[in-house]
Each structure stands twice: as structure tokens, then as C-alpha cells.
C-alpha positions in Angstrom: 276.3 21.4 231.4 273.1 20.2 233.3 271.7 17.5 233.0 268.2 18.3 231.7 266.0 21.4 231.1 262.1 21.2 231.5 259.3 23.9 230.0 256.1 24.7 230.8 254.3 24.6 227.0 251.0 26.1 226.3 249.1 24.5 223.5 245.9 25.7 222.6 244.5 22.0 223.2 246.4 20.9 225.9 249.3 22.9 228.6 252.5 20.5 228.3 256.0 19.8 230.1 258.9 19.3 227.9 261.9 17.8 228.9 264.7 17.9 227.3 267.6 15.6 228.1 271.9 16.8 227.8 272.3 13.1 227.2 269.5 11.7 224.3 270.4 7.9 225.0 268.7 8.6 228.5 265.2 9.3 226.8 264.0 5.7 227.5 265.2 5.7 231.0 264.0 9.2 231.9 260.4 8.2 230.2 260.2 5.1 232.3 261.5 6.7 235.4 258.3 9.1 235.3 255.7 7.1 234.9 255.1 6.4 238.4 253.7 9.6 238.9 250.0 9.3 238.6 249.3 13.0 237.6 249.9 12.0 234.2 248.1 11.0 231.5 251.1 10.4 228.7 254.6 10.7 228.2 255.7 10.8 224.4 259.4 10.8 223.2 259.1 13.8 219.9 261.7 14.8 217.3 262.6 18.8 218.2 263.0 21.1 215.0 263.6 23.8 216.7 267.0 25.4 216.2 269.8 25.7 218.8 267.5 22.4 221.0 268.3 18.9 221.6 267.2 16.8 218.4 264.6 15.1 220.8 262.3 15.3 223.8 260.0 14.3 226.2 256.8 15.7 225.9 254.6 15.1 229.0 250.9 15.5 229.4 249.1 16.0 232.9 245.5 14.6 233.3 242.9 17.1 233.6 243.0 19.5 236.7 246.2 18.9 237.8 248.5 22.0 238.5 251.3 22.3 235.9 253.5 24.5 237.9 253.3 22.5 240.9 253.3 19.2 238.2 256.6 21.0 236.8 258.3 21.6 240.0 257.6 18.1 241.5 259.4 16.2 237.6 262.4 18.8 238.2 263.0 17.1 241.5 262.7 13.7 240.8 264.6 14.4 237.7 267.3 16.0 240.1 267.8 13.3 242.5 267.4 10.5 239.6 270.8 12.6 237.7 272.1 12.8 241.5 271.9 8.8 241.9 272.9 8.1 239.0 276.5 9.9 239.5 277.0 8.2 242.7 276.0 4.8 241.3 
């Protein structure tokens, strides 16, 4: 099982990354671990209703005119090497 999953999400108000995390206890850690990217605005921690999801997960919106795809590809790396530290540690 991975780790994590991300999608793009494409709100009328607002485009969105979602994260959503194999292990929920982690949501704190993961929140905190991207903040230092400066691309964005606000990182919320949501109940999922959804059927066949995780129960929660991380909702991330970009300030305005950044690129989400590129945004998108950049969390999935840093989100790799965090999981990939964290199993060495």
C-alpha cells in the first residue's frame, strides 16, 4: 500500500490538491511538513464522505497564479522523500 495519494480538485471557486494519507495519525505531521512551501495560501485537515476514501484529508490551497500541476508534482516529491526518511529513521 503507498503511503499517500494526491488529486488535483477543481472547484468552481478555487483549483485544490488533496492528499490523502494510508496512515490518518500522520495528518498533523504531513500538514506541518508542508507548510514551508510558500506557494501556498492554506492547508486544512477535512472529514472525506466519499465512499471507498480515507475518512480524512488534507485539503491544500495554492495562492493565486501559481501552477497546480507543477504545485502538484513538487508536494508528491517532498511527500516521497519525507515517507522515504521516515522508513530509514
Amino acid at each position: 500500500m503507498l503511503p499517500f495519494r494526491s488529486e488535483i480538485r477543481n472547484s468552481p471557486t478555487q483549483p485544490t490538491i488533496k492528499i490523502f494519507l494510508s496512515d490518518e495519525s500522520l495528518d498533523e505531521r504531513i500538514k506541518k511538513h508542508l507548510e514551508h512551501f510558500k506557494e501556498i495560501e492554506d492547508i486544512e485537515i477535512c472529514d472525506s464522505i466519499a465512499q471507498n476514501r480515507a475518512c480524512e484529508s488534507i485539503t491544500i490551497y495554492l495562492k493565486d497564479d501559481v501552477d497546480i500541476n507543477k504545485m502538484k508534482q513538487s508536494i508528491d516529491s517532498s511527500l516521497w522523500w519525507y515517507f522515504e526518511e521516515d522508513l530509514v529513521d
